[in-house]
C-alpha positions as CSV (number, residue, x, y, z in Angstrom):
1,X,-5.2,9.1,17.9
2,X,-7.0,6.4,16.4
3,X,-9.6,6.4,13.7
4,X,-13.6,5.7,14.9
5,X,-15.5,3.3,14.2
6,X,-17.7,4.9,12.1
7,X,-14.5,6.1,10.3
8,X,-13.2,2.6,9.8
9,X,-16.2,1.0,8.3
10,X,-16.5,4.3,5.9
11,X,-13.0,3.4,4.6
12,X,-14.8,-0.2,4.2
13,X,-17.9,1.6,1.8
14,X,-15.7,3.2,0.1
15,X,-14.1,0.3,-0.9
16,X,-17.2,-1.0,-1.8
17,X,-18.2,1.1,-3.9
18,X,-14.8,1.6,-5.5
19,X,-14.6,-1.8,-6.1
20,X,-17.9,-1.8,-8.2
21,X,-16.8,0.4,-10.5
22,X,-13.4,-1.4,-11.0
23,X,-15.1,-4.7,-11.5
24,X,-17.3,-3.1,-14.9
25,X,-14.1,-2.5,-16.9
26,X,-11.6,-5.6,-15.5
27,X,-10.6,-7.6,-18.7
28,X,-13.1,-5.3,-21.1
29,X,-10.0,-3.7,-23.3
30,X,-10.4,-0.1,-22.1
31,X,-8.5,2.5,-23.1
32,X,-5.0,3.1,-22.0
33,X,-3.5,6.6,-21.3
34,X,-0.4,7.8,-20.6
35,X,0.2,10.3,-17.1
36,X,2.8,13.0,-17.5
37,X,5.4,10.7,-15.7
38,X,4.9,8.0,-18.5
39,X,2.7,5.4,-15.9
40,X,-0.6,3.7,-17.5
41,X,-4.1,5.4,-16.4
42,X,-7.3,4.4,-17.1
43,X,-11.0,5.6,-17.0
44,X,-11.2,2.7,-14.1
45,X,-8.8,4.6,-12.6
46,X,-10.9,7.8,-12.8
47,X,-14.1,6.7,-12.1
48,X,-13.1,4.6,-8.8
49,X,-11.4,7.5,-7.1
50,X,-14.9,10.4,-8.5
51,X,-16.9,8.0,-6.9
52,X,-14.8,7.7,-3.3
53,X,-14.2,11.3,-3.6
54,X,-18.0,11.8,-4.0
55,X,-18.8,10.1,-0.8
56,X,-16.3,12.0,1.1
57,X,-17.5,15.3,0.3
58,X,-21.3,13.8,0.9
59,X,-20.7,12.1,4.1
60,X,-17.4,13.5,5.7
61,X,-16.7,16.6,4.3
62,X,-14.8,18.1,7.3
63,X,-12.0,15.4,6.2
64,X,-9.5,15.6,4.1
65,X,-8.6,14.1,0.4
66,X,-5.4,13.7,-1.4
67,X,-6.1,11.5,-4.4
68,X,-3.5,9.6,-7.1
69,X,-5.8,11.0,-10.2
70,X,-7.2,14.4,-8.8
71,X,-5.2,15.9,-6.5
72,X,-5.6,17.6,-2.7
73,X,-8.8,18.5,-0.9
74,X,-8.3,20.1,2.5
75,X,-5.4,18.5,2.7
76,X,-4.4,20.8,6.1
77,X,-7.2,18.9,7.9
78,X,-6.5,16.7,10.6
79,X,-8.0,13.9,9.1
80,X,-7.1,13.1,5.4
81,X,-8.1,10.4,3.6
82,X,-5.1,9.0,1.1
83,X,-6.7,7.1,-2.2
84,X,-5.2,5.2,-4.7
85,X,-8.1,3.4,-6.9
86,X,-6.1,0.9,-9.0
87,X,-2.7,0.2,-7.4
88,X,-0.9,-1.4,-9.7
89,X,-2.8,-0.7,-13.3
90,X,-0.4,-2.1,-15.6
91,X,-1.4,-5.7,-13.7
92,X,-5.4,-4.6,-13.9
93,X,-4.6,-3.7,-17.8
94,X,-3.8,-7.1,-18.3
95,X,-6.1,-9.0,-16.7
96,X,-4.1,-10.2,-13.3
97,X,-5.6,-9.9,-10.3
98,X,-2.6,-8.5,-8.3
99,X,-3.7,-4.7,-8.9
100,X,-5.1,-3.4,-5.7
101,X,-7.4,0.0,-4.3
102,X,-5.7,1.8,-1.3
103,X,-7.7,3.7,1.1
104,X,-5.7,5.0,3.6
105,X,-6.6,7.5,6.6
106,X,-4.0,9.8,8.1
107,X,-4.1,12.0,11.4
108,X,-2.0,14.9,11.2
109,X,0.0,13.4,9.0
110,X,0.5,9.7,10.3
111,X,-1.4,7.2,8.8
112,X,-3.5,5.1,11.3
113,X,-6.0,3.6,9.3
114,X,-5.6,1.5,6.0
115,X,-7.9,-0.3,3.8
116,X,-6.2,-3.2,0.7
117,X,-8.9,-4.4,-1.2
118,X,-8.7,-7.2,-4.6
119,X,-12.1,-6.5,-6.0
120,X,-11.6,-9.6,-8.3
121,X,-10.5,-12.3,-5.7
122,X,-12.9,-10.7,-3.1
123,X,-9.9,-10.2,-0.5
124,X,-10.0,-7.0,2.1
125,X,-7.3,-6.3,4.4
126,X,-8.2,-3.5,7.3
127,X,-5.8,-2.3,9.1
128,X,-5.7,-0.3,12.2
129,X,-2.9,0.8,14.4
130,X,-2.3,-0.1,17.7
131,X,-5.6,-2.4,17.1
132,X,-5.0,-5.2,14.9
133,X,-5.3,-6.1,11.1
134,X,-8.2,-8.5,9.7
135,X,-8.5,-10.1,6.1
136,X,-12.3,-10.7,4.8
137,X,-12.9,-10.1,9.2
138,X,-10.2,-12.7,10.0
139,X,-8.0,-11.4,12.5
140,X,-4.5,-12.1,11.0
141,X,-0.3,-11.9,11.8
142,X,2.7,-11.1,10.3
143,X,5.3,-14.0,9.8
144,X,7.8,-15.7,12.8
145,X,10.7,-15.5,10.6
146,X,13.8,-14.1,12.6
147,X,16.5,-15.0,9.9
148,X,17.3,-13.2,7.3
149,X,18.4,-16.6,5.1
150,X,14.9,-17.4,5.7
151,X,13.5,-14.6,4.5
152,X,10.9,-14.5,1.5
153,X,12.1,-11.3,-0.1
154,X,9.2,-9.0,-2.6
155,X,9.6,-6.1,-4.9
156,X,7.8,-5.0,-7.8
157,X,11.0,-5.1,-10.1
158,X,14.5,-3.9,-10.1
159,X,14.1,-1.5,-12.8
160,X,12.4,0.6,-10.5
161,X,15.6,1.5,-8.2
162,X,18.1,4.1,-8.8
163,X,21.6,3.1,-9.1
164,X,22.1,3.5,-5.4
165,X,18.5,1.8,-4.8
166,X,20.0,-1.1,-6.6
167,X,23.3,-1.5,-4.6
168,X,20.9,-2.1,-1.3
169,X,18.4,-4.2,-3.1
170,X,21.1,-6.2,-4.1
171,X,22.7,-6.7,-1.3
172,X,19.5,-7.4,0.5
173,X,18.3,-9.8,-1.6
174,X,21.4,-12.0,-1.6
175,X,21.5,-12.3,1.6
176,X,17.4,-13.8,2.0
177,X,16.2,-16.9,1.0
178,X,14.4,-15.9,-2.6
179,X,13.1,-12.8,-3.9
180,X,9.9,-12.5,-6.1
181,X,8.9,-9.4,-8.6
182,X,5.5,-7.8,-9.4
183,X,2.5,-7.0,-7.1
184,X,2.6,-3.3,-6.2
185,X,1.0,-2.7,-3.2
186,X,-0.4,-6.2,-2.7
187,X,2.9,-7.7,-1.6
188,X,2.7,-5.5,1.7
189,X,-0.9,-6.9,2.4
190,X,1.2,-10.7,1.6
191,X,3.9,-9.2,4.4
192,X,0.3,-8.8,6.8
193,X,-1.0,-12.4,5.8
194,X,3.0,-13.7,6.5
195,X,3.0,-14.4,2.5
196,X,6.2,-12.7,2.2
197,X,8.9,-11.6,5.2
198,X,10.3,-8.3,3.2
199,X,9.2,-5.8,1.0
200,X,11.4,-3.3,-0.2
201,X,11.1,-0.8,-3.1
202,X,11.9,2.9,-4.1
203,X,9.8,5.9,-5.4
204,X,6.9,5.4,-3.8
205,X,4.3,8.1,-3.1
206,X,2.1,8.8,-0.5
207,X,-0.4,7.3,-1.9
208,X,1.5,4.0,-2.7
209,X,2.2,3.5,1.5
210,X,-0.4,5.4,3.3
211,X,-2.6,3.0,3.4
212,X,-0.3,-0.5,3.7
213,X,1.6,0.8,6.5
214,X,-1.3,0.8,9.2
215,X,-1.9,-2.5,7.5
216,X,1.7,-4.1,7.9
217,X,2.0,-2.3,10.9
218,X,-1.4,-3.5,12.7
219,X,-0.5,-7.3,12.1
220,X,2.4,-7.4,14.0
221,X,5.4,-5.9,10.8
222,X,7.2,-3.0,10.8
223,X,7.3,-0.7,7.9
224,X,10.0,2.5,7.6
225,X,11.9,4.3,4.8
226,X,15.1,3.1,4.7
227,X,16.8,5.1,7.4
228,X,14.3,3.5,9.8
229,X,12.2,6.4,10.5
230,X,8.6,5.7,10.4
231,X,6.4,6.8,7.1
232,X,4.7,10.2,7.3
233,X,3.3,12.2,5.0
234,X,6.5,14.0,3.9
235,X,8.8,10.9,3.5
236,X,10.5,10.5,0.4
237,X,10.0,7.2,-1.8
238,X,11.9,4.6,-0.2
239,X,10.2,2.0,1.6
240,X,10.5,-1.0,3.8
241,X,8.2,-3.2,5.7
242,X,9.4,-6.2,7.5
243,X,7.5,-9.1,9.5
244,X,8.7,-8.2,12.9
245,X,11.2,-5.8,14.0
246,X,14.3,-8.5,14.3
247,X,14.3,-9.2,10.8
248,X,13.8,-5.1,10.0
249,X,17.1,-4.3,11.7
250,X,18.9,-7.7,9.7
251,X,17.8,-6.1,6.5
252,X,18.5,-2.4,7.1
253,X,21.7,-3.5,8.2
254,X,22.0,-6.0,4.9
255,X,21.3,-2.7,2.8
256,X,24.0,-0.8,4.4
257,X,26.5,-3.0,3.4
258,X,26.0,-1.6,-0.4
């Protein structure tokens, strides 16, 4: 099913109103503290996804939340909105303006709706499935790119991959044309706006791909885990999005070769 309309430009307020907050502490020296797993947080971080949260309950409270900072609301609802306030904070904690907010939308567990927005360089990707992607309301498409020794290859670093991980990256990457580090969740949006060809990475969460996957998807990629299956709510951490479903199958089949 696809999301409303009234849905979609809510995803749009809340990143709007997220984005307010995130502007008042970008390059103010805020505190930095450490989550259980070791990643940075901050009271950005926070006080983003309160105020999305807050307007969820007000204004949709039949929906679902499942939030990177606070945790599951109604989470069994058919609707669930997936947030992730500061994608990307060790970027926003030093002042580069490649950290990005996620707001994504799934129904019954598929997401269908997804919202990228850089609340420093004033860019919004919107995403809908089976209806088309638009940056700042500019209708926009994935790359042409059929070859994989064409291919402009992203991840966010190679420390990130397990040993296995690795192996695939690896062989992925040599067979593409370059490969570039760092961006988070922004690189998928540069897949939508045919920036990059591949993204690939490992240990995502939900809230790391709900919301880029309706956006890759919706201009024209293709985004999967690794076995080709497409992203759900239960898929485990390994990710791919590609700019069109020849050059998917040409990397899969480059990572199998590990």
């Amino acid at each position: 099913m696809k999301p409303s309309q009234a849905q979609i430009e809510f995803a749009q307020k809340l990143a709007d109103a997220s984005a307010a907050v995130i502007r008042q502490y970008y390059r103010t020296g805020l505190a930095i503290d450490d989550k259980l797993d070791a990643s940075p947080v901050t009271q950005a971080d926070r006080e983003a996804e309160q105020v999305m949260r807050a307007l969820i309950n007000a204004e949709r409270a039949d929906e679902g939340i499942i939030g990177e900072e606070f945790g599951a609301e109604r989470e069994d609802a058919d609707w669930v909105w997936v947030l992730d306030p500061v994608d990307g904070t060790k970027a926003f904690i030093t002042g580069r303006p490649l950290f990005v907010t996620l707001i994504g939308l799934l129904y019954r567990g598929q997401p269908v709706l997804g919202v990228v927005n850089q609340p420093i360089a004033n860019e919004r990707w919107v995403g809908v499935v089976g209806q088309g992607c638009t940056l700042n309301g500019e209708t926009i498409t994935v790359s042409q790119i059929t070859e994989l020794a064409r291919a402009r290859i992203g991840t966010t670093g190679p420390q990130y991959f397990s040993e296995s991980g690795l192996r695939a990256f690896n062989s992925l990457q040599q067979g593409g044309r370059f490969t570039v580090y760092g961006g988070d969740g922004y690189q998928y949006a540069l897949v939508a706006t045919a920036g990059l060809d591949i993204v690939i990475e490992e240990g995502l969460k939900l809230h790391d791909f709900a919301a880029v996957a309706p956006v890759v998807i919706a201009a024209g990629g293709v985004m999967t885990d690794w076995q080709g299956q497409a992203l759900v709510k239960g898929s485990v951490g390994r990710v791919i999005a590609a700019a069109n479903p020849q050059l998917h199958q040409l990397a899969l089949a480059a990572m199998q070769t590990a």
